[in-house]
N, C-alpha and C positions, 0 to 999 in steps of 0.2 A: 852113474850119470843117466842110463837109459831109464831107471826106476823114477828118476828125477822127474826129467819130462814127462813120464807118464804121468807120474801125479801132479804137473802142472795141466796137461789135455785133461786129465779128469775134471781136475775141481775150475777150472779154464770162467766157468758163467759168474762163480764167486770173486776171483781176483779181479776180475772186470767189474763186477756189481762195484766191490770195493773201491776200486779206481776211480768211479764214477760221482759215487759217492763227497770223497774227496774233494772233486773238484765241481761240487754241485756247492759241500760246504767252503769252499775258498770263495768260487762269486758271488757266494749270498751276501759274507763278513765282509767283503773290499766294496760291494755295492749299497747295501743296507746299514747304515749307521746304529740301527737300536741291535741288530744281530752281531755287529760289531763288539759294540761297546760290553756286551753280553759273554761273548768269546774273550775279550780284554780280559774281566774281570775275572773269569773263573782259571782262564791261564794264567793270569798276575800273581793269584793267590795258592796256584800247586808249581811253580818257577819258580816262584820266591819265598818258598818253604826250603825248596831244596836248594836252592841259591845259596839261599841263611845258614843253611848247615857246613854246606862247604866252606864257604868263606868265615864262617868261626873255627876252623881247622886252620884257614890260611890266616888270619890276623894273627890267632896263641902264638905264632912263628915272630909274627910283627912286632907283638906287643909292646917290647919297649922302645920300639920307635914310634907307633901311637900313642903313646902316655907321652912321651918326650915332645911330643906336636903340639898335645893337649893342655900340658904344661905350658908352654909357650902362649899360647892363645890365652887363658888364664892369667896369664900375667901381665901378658899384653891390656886386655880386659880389665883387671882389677886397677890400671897404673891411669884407665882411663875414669874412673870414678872422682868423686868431689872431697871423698876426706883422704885421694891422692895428690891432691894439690897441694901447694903452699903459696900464699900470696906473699909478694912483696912490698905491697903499700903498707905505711905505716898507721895510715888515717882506720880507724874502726867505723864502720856499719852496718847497716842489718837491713833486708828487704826481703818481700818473697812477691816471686817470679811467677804469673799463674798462666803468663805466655807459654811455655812451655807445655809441649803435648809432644807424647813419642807417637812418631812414623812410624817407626819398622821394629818387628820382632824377630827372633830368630830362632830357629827350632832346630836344635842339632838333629843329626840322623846317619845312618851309619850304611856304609856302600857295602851290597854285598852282589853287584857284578857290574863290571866296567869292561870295554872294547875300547882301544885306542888306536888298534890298528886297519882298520876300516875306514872304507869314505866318509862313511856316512856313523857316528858312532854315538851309544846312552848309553846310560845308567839305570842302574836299579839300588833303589832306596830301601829303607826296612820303616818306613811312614808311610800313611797315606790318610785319606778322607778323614779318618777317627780321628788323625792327630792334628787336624786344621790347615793340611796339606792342598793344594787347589790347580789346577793347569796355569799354567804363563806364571808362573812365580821364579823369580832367581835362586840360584843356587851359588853359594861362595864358599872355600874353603880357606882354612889362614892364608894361606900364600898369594889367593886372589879368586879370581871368576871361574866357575864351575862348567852351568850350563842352565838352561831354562825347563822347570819342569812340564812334561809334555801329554800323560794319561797316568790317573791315579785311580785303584783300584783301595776299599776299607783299608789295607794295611801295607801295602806297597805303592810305589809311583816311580814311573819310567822320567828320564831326563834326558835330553835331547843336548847331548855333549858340548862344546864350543866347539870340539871338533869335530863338526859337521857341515853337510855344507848349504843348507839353510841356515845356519845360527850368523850373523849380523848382528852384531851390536854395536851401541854408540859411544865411541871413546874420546880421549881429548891428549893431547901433550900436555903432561903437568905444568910444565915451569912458563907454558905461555899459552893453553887453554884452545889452542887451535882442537876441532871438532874433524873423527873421521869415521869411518865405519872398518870394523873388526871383522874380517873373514878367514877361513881356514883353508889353503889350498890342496890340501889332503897327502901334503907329503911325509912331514915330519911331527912328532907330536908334543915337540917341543916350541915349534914357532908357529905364527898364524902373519896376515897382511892385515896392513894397515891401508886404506884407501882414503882418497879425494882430500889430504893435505894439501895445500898450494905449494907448488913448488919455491915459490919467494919466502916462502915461512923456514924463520934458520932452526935448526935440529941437528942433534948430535948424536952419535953411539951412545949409549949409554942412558940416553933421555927418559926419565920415568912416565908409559903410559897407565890412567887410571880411568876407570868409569865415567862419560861425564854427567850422568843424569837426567838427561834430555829425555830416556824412555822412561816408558812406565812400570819397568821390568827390574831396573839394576839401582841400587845409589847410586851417587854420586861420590867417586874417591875411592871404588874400591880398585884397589892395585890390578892392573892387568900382566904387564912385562914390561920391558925396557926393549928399547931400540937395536936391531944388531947390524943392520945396513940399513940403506935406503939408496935408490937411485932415481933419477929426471928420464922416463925414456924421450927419443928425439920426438918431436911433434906432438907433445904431451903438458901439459901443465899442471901435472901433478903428481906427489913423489909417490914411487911402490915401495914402502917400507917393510921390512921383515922385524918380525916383533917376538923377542924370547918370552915364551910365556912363563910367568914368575910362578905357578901352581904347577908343579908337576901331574900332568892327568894319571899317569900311569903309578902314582901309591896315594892315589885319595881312598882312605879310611873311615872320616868322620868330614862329614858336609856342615851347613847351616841352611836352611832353607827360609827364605827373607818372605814374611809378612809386611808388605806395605797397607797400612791400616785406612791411607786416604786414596788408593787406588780407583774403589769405585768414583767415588767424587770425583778424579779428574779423568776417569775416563767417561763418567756423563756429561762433563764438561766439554771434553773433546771432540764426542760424538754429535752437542748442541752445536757446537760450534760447525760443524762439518755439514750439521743438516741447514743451517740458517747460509 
């Protein structure tokens, strides 16, 4: 021990040089956005080398529960196509539709680090820039709503969890369209709150919440959870609903990450609208 200290008194100008250092580079990156963005990117991409390796160790364990997801969503997918249908009218005709333009794309991507037990909690994806990946874009997984992507580095991009507690989003009661906002009280990672329903609007256990559309971030309809309580506090007029979230955060594998194609348009629209 005494050899210790001594060679902490020797080298004593260096460990403080070092020290200093440090937190010379922390208030540059928290204050300065281009030194920031600069430190993102080159951490995004030696993280998420090593991130990828590990968690291709921890999925080979997974695997046949992520093929069995994949499976599912595939079929789910294929059941929704036009030579899956069958019509029941008997009358024959023929038309072509040129109304039709797709909205949204979907770029599968694959998790390779997740926090769920934190306040405040993201992700890390194996996309980024290259693969037409962008900030404020949703993330969904089969079972429902992910999270919002938040900084994207060429071949990675971070995601700002639902469980966090900036993430808000705007949701609705399926079976009667009443509109609330989605938040995460940071307990459980299984439930989030449901806000600013009227308390006169009838609702049940078990009531299917999905996306309502309203933002520029999520469709409309994608599955969030179901109902598990709710209650009127006194002097309040509006229910606090506890909402099972239908996605389990803690084994997402394989994401979607949602290209909304008419985004910019209505957000120049919004923005006209805002400035007039």
């Amino acid at each position: 021990m005494r050899y210790f200290f001594a060679f902490l008194l020797r080298y004593n100008y260096y460990f403080l040089f070092i020290i200093l250092e440090v937190i010379a580079v922390i208030l540059m990156v928290r204050n300065y956005q281009y030194q920031s963005s600069v430190v993102f990117n080159a951490t995004s991409e030696f993280t998420g080398g090593i991130n990828n390796r590990f968690n291709d160790v921890a999925q080979y364990f997974g695997l046949r529960q992520t093929n069995m997801a994949l499976a599912a969503e595939n079929a789910k997918l294929r059941g929704m196509l036009k030579e899956s249908m069958r019509s029941q009218d008997t009358t024959h005709f023929s038309s072509v539709d040129t109304l039709l333009k797709q909205q949204y794309n979907y770029t599968p991507a694959k998790v390779i680090h997740n926090s769920v037990n934190s306040r405040n909690n993201y992700l890390m994806l194996d996309k980024g820039t290259v693969d037409g990946i962008r900030s404020d874009m949703a993330v969904i997984a089969p079972d429902g709503i992910v999270g919002i992507v938040s900084k994207v580095s060429p071949h990675f991009s971070w995601v700002i969890s639902v469980l966090h507690k900036q993430t808000k989003i705007s949701c609705k009661v399926k079976k009667n369209g009443f509109v609330g906002t989605l938040v995460w009280d940071g307990m459980n990672y299984h439930t989030a709150t449901l806000k600013d329903i009227p308390a006169n609007v009838l609702i049940a256990k078990g009531d299917t919440v999905i996306s309502s559309g309203y933002s520029s971030i999520f469709p409309q309809g994608i599955k969030i959870g179901t109902i598990k309580e709710f209650k009127v506090d006194k002097g309040y007029n509006f229910y606090d609903i506890t909402i099972t979230l239908s996605q389990d955060m803690n084994k997402l594998a394989w994401v979607y990450v949602v290209t909304d194609y008419f985004k910019e348009e209505k957000s120049t629209l919004e923005k006209f609208t805002v400035d007039e």
